[in-house]
Residue frames as a rotation matrix with the C-alpha (Angstrom) as fourth column:
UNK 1
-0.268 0.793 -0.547 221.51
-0.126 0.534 0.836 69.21
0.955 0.293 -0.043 69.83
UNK 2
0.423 0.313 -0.850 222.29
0.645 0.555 0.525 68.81
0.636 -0.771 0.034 73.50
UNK 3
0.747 -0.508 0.428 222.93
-0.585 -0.808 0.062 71.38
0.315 -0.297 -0.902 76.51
UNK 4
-0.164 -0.979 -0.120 226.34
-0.619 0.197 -0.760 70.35
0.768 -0.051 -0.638 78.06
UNK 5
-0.916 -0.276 0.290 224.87
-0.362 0.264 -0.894 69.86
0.170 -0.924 -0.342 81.32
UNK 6
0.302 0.912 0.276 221.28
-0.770 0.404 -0.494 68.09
-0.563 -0.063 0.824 80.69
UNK 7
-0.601 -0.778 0.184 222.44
-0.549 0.569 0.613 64.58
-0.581 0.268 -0.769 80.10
UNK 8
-0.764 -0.079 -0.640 221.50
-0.619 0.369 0.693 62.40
0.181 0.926 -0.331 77.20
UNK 9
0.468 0.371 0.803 218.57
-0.530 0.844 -0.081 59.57
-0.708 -0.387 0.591 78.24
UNK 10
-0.512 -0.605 0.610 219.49
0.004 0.709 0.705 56.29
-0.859 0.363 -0.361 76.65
UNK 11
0.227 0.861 0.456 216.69
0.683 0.193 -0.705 56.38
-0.695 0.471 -0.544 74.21
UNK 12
0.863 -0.067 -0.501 218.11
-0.157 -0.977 -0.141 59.83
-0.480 0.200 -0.854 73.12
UNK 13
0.089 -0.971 0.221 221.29
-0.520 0.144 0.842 58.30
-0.849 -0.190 -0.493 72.55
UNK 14
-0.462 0.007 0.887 220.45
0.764 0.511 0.394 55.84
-0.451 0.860 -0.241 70.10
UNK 15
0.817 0.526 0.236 218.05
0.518 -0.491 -0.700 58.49
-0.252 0.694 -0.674 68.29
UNK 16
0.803 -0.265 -0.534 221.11
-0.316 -0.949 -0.003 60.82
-0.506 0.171 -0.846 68.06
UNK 17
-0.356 -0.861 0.363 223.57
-0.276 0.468 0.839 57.99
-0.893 0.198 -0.404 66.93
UNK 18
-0.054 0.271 0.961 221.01
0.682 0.713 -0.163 56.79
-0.729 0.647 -0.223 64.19
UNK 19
0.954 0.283 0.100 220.97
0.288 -0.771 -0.567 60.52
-0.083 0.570 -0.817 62.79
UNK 20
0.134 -0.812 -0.568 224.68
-0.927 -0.306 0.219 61.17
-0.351 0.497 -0.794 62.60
UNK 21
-0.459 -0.531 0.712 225.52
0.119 0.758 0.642 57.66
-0.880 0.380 -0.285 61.41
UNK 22
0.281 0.614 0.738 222.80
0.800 0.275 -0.534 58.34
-0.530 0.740 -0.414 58.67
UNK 23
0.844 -0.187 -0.502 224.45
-0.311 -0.934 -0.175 61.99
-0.436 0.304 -0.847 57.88
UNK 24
-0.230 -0.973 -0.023 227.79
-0.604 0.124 0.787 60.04
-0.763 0.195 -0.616 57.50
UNK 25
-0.012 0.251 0.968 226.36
0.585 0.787 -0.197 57.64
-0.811 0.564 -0.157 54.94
UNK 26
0.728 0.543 0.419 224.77
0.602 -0.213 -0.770 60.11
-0.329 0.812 -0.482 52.90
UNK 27
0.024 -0.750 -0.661 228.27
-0.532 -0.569 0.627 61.94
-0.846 0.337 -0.413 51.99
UNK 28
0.886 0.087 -0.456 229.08
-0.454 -0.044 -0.890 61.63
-0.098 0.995 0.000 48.59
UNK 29
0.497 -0.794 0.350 231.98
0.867 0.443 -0.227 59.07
0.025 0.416 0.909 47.12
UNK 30
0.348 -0.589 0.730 233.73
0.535 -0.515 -0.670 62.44
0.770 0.623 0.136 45.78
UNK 31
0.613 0.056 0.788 233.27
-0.615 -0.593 0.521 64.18
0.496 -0.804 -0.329 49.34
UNK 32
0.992 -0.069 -0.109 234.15
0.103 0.929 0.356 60.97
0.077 -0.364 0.928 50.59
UNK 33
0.591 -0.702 0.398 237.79
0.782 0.376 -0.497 61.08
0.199 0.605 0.771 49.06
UNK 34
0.053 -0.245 0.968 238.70
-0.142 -0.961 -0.236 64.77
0.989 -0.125 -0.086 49.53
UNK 35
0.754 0.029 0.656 237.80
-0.625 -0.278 0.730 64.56
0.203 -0.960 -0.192 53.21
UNK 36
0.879 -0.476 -0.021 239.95
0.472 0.876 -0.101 61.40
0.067 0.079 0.995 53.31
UNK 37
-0.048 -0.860 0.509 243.33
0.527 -0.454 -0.718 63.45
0.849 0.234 0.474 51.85
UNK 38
0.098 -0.183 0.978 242.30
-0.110 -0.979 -0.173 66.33
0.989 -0.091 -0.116 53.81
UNK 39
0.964 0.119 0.240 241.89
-0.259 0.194 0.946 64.54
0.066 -0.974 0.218 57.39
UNK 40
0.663 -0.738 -0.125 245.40
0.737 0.615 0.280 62.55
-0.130 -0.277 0.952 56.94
UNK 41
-0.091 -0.829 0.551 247.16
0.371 -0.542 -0.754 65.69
0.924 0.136 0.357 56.09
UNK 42
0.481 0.546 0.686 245.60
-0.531 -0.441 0.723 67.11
0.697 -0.712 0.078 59.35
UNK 43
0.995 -0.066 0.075 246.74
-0.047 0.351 0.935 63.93
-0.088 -0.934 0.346 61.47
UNK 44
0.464 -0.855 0.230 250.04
0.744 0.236 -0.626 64.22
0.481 0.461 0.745 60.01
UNK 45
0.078 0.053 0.995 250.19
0.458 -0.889 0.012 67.66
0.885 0.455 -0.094 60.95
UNK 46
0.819 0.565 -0.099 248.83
0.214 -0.142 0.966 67.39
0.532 -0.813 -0.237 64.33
UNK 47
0.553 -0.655 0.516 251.88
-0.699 -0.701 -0.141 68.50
0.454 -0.282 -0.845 67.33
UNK 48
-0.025 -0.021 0.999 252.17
-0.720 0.694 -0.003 65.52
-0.694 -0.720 -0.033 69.02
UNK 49
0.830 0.404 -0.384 252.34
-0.557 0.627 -0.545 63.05
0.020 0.667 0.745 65.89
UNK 50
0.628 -0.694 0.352 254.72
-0.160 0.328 0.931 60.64
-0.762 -0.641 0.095 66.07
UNK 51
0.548 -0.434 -0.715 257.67
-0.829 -0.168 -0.534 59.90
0.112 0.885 -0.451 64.14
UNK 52
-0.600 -0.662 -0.449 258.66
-0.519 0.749 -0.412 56.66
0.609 -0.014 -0.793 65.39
UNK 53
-0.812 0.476 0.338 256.93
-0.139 0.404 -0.904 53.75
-0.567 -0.781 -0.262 67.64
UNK 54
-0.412 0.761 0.501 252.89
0.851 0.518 -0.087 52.17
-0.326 0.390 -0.861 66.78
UNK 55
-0.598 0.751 -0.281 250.05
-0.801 -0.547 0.242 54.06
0.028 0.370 0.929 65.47
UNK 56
-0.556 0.714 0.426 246.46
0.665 0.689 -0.286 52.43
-0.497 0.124 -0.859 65.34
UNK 57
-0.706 0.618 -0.347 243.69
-0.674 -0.435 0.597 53.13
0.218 0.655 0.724 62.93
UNK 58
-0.083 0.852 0.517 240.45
-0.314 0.470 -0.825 51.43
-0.946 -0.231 0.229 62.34
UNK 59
-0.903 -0.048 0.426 238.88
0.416 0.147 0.897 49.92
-0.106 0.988 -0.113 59.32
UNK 60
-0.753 0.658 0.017 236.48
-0.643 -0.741 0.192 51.96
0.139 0.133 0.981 58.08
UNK 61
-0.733 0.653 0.190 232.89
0.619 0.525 0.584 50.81
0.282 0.545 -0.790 58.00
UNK 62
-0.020 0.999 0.041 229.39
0.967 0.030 -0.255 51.89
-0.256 0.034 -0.966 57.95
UNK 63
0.912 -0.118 0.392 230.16
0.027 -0.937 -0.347 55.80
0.408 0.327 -0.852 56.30
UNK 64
0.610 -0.725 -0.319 233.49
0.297 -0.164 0.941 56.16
-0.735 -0.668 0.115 58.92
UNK 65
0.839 -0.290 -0.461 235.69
-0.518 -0.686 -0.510 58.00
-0.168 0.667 -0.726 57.43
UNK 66
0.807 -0.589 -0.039 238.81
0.443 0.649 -0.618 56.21
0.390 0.482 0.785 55.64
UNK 67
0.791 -0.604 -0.099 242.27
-0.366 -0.597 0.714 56.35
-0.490 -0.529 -0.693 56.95
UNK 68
0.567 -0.635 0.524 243.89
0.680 0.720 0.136 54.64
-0.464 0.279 0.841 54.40
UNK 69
0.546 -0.664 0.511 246.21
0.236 -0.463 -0.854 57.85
0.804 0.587 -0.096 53.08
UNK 70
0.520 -0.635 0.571 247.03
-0.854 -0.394 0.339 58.48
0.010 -0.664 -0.748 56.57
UNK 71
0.778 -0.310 0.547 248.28
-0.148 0.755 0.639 55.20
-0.611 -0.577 0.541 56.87
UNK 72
0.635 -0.420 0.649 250.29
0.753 0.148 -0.641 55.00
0.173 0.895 0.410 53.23
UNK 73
0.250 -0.662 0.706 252.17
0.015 -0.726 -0.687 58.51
0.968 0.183 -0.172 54.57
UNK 74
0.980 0.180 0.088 252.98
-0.078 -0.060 0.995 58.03
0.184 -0.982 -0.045 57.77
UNK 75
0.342 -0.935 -0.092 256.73
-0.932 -0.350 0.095 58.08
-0.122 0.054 -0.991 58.52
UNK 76
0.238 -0.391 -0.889 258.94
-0.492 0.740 -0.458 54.97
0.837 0.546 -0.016 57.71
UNK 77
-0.877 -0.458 -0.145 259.22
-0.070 0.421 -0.904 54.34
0.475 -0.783 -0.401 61.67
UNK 78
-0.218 0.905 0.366 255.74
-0.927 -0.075 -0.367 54.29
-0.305 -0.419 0.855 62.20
UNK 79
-0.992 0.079 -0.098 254.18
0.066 0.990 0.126 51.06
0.107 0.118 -0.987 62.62
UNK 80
-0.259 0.945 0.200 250.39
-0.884 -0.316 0.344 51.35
0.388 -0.087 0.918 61.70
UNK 81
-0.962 0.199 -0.187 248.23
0.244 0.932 -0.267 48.42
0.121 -0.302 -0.946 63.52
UNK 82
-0.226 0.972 -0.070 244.54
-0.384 -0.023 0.923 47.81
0.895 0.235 0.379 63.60
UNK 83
-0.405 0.065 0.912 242.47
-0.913 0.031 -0.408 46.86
-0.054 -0.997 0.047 66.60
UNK 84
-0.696 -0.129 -0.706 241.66
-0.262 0.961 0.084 43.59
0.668 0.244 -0.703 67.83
UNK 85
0.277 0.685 0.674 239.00
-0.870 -0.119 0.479 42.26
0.408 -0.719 0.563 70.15
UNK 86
-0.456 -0.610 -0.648 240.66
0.117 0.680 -0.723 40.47
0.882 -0.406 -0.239 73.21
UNK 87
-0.771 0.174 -0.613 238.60
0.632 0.087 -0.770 39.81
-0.080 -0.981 -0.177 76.17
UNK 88
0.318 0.671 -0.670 236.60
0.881 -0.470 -0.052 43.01
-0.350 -0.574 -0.741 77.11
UNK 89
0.570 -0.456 -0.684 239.36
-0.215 -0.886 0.411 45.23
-0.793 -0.087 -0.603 75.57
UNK 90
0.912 -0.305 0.276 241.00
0.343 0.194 -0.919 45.90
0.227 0.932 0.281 72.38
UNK 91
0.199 -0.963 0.181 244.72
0.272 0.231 0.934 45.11
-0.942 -0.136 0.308 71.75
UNK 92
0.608 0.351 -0.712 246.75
-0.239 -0.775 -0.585 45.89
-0.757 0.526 -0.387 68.77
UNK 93
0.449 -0.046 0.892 247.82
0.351 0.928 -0.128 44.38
-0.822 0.371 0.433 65.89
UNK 94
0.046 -0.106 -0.993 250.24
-0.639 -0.767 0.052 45.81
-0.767 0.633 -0.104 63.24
UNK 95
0.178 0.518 0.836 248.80
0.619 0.602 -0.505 45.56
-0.765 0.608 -0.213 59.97
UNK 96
-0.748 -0.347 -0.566 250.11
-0.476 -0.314 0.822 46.50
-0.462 0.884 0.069 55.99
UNK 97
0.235 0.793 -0.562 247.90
-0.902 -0.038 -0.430 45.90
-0.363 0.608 0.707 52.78
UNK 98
-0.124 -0.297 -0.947 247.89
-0.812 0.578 -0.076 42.59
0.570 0.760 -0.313 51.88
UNK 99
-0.938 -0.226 0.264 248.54
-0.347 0.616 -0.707 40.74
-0.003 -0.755 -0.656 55.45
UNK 100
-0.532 0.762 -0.370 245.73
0.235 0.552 0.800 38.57
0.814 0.338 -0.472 56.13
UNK 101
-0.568 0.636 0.523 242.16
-0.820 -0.377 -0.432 39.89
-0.078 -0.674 0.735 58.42
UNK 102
-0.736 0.530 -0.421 239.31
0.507 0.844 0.176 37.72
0.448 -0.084 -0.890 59.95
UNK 103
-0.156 0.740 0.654 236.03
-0.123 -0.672 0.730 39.25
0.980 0.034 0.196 60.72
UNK 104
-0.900 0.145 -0.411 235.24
0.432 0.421 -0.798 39.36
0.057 -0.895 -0.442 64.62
UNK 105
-0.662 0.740 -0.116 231.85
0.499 0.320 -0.805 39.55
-0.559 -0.591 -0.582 66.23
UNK 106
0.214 0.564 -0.797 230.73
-0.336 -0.724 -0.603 42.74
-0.917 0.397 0.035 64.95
UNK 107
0.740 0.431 0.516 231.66
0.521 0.117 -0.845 41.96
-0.425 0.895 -0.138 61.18
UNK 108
0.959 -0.277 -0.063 234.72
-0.213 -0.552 -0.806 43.78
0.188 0.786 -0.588 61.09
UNK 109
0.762 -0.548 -0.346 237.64
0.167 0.682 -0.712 43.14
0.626 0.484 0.611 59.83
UNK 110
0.783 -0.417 0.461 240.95
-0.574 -0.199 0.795 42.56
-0.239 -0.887 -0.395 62.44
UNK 111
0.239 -0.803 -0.546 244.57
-0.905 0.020 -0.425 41.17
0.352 0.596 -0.722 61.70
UNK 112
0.797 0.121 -0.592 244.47
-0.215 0.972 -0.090 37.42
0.565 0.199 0.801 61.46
UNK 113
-0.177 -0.956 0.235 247.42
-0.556 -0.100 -0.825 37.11
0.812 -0.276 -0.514 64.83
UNK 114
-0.012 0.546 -0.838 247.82
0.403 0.769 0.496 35.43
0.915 -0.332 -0.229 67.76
UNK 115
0.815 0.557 -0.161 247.80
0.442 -0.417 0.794 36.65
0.375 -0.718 -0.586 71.06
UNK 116
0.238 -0.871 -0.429 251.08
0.618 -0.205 0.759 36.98
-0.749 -0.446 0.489 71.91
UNK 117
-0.181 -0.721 0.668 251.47
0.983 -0.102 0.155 38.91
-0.044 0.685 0.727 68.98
UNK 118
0.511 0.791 0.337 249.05
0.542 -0.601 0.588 41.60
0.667 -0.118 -0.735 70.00
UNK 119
-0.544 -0.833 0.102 250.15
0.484 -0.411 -0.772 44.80
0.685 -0.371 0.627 71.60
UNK 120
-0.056 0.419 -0.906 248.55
0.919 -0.333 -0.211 46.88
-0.390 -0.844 -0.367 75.06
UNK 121
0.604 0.749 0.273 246.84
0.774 -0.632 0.024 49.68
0.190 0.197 -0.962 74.60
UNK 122
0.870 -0.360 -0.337 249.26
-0.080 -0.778 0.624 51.48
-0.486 -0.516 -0.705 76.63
UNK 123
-0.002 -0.801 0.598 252.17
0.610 0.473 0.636 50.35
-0.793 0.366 0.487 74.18
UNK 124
0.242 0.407 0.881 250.69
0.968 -0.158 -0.193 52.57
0.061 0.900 -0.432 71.60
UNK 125
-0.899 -0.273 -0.342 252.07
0.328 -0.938 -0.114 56.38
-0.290 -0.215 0.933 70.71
UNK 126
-0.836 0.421 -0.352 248.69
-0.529 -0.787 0.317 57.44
-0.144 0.451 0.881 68.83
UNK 127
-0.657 0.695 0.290 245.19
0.678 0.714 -0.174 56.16
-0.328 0.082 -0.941 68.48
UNK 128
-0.832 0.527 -0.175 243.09
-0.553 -0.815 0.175 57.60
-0.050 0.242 0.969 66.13
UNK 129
-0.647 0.750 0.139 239.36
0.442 0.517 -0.732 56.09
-0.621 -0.412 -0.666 67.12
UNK 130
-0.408 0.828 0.384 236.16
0.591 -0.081 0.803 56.05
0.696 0.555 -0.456 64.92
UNK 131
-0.798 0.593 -0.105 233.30
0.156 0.036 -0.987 57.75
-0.582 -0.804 -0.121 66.61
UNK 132
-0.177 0.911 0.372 229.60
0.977 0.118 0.176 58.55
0.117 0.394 -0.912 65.81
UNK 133
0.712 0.572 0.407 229.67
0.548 -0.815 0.188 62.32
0.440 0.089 -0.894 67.15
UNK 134
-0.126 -0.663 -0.738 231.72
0.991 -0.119 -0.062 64.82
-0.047 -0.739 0.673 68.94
UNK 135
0.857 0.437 -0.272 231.80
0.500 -0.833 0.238 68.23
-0.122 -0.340 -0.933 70.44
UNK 136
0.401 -0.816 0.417 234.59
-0.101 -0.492 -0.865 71.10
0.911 0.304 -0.280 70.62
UNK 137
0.206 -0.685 0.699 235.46
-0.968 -0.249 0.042 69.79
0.145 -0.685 -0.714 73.91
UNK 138
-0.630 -0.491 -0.602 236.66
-0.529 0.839 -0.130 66.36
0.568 0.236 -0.788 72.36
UNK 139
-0.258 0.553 0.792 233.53
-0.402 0.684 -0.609 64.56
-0.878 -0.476 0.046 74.42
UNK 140
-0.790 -0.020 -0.613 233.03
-0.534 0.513 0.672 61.46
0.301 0.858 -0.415 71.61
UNK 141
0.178 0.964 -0.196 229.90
-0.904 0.082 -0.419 59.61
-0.388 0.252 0.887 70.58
UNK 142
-0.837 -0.546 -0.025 230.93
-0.522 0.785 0.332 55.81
-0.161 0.291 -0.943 69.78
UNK 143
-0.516 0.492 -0.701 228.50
-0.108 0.775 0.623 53.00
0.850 0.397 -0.346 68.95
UNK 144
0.535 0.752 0.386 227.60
-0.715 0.159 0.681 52.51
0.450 -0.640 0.623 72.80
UNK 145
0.668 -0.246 -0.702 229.80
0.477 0.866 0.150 48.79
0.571 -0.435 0.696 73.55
UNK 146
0.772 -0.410 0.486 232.71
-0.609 -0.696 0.380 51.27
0.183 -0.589 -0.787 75.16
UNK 147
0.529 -0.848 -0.007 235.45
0.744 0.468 -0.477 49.40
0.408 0.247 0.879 73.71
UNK 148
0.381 -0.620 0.686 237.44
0.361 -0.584 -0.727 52.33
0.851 0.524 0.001 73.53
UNK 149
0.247 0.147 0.958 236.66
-0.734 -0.617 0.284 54.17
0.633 -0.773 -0.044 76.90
UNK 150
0.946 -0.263 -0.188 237.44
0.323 0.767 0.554 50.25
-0.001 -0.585 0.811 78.61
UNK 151
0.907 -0.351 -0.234 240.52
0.415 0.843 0.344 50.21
0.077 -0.409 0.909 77.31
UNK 152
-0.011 -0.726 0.687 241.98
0.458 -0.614 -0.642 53.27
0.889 0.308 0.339 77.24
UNK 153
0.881 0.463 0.099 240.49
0.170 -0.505 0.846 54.36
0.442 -0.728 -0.524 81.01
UNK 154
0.220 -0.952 -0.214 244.30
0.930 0.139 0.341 54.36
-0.295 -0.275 0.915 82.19
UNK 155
-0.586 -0.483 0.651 244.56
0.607 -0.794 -0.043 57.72
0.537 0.370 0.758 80.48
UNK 156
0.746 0.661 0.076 242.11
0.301 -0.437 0.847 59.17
0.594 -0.609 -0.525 83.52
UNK 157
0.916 -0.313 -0.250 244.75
0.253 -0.030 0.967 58.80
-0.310 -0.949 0.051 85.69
UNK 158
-0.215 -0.971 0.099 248.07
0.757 -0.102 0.645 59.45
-0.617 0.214 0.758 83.11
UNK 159
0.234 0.027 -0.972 248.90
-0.472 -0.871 -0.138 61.75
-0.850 0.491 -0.191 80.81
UNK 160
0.943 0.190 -0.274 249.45
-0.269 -0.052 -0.962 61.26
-0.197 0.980 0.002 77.17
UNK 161
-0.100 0.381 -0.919 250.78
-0.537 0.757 0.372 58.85
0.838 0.531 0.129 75.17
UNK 162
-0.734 0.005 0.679 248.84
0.679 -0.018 0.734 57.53
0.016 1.000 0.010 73.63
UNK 163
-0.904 0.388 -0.180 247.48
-0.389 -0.921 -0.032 60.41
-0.178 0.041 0.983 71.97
UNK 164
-0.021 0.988 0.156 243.46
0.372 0.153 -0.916 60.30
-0.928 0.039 -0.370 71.12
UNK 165
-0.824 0.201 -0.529 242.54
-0.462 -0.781 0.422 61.80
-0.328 0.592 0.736 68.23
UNK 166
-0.064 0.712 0.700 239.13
0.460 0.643 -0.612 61.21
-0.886 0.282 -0.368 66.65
UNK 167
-0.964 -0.236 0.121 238.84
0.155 -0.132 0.979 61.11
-0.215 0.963 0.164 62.70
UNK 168
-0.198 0.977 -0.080 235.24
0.700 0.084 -0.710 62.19
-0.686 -0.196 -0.700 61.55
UNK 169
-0.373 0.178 0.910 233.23
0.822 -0.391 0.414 64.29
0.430 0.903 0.000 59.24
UNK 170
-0.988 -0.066 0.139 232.13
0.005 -0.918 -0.397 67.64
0.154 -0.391 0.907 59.73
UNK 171
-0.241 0.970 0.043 228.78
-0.631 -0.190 0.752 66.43
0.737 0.154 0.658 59.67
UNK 172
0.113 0.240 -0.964 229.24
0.573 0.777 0.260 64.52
0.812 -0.582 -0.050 62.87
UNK 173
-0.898 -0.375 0.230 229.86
0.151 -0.754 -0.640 67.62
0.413 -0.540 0.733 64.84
UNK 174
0.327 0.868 -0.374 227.25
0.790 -0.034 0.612 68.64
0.518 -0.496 -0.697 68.00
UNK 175
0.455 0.236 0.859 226.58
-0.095 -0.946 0.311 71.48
0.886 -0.223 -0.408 69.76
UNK 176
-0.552 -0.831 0.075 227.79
-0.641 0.364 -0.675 69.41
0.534 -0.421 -0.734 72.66
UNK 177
0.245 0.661 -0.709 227.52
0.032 0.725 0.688 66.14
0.969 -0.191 0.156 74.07
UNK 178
0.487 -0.110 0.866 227.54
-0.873 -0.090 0.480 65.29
0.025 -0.990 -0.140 78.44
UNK 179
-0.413 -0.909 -0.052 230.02
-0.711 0.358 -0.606 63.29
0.569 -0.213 -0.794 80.04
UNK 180
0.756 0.649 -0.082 229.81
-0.359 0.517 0.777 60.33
0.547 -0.558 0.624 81.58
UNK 181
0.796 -0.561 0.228 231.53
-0.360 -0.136 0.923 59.21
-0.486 -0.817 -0.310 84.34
UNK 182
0.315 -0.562 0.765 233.77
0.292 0.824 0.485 56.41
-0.903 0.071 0.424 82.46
UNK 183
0.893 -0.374 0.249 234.16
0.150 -0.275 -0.950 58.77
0.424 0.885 -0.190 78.75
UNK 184
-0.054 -0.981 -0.188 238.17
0.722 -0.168 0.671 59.07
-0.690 -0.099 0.717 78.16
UNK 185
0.735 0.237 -0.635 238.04
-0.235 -0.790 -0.567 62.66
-0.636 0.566 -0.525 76.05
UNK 186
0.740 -0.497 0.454 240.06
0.622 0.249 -0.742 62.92
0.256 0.831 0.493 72.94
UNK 187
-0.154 -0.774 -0.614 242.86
0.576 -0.575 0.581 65.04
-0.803 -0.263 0.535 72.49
UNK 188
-0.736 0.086 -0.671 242.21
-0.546 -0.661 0.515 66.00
-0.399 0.746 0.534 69.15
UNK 189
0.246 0.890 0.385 239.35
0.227 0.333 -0.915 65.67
-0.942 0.313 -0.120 66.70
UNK 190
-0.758 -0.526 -0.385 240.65
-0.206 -0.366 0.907 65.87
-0.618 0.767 0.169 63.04
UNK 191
0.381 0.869 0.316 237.71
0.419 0.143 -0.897 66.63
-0.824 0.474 -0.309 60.16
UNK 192
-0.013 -0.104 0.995 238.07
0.999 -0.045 0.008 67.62
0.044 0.994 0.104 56.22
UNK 193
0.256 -0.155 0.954 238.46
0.300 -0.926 -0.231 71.41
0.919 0.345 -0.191 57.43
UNK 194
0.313 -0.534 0.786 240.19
-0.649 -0.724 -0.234 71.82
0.694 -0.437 -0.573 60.80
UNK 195
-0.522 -0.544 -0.657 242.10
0.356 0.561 -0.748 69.97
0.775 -0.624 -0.100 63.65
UNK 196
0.689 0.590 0.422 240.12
-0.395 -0.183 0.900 70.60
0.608 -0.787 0.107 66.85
UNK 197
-0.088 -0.330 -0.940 242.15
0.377 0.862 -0.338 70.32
0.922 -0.384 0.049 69.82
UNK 198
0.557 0.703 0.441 240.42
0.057 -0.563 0.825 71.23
0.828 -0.434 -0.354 72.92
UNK 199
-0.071 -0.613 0.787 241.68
-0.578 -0.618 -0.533 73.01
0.813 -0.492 -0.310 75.90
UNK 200
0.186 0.277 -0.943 242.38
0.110 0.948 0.300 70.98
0.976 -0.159 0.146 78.76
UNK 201
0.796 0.059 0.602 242.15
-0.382 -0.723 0.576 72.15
0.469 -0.688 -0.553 82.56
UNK 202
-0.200 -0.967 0.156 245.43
-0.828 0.082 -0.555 72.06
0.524 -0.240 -0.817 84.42
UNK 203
0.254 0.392 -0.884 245.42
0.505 0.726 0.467 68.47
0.825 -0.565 -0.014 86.44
């Protein structure tokens, strides 16, 4: 939709977020499900998955794809946790079905903890992150607040962990999107028909 190197205006942005968020809606319930199975076997799969230590997910909303089989198979040392809004930056909370959630600003749901119970970003082996769009060179499309890109900017300067990965339908895919100074790329991009992990130039 976009050349690599002819950046985005803001105005563009929001037109290009209301058309994939509306492509993710309009998937089918049955599509819905399949892609679901077919993404957690994918992050399961992925080289770098972990077999011990946190994991974060999201809770799904507005079309976002569901991660609730990846969580249910994940290894018996994996500790899934959900994000939290804390300050300016999201922290992490491990969460199981059942524990109790409270809605924060935006309407969605987060694990009912207190602070001290809440874990650093940098505490975390894997983070698989909604987004709204993405390219084959892992550049993500998010909502716009830059939760993610706040608190993960520490991975400019480090290597991995935590991994990235973004979870997403094949209908959120772009031709490619431009960088901005402050984007933190993914490592991987996992969709209902392939793992995407893009090549990364030597530091």
């Amino acid at each position: 939709m976009t050349g690599a190197e002819t950046p985005l205006l803001p105005e563009d942005r929001a037109a290009l977020r209301r058309e994939l968020r509306r492509r993710r809606r309009d998937i089918p319930a049955a599509e819905r499900i399949a892609a679901a199975e077919k993404v957690a076997e994918r992050l399961l799969a992925l080289p770098f998955a972990p077999k011990t230590g946190y994991v974060a997910g999201y809770w799904a909303m507005d079309g976002e794809i569901a991660l609730h089989v990846w969580q249910l198979r994940l290894p018996k040392d994996v500790v899934y946790c959900l994000p939290v809004l804390h300050g300016e930056h999201l922290r992490f909370a491990p969460w199981r079905p059942g524990d109790p959630l409270v809605s924060n600003r935006y309407g969605i749901p987060e694990p009912d903890l207190s602070s001290d119970s809440l874990l650093e970003a940098a505490a975390l082996s894997l983070v698989v992150a909604p987004l709204v769009g993405f390219d084959e060179r892992g550049r993500r499309l998010g909502m716009g607040a830059g939760w993610y890109d706040r608190s993960f900017a520490f991975r400019h300067e480090r290597a991995a962990p935590p991994w990235l990965v973004g979870a997403a339908f094949d209908a959120q895919r772009i031709d490619a999107l431009d960088a901005q100074a402050w984007d933190v790329p993914l490592d991987a991009v996992c969709t209902e028909t392939e793992a995407l992990i893009p090549a990364r130039k030597p530091a």
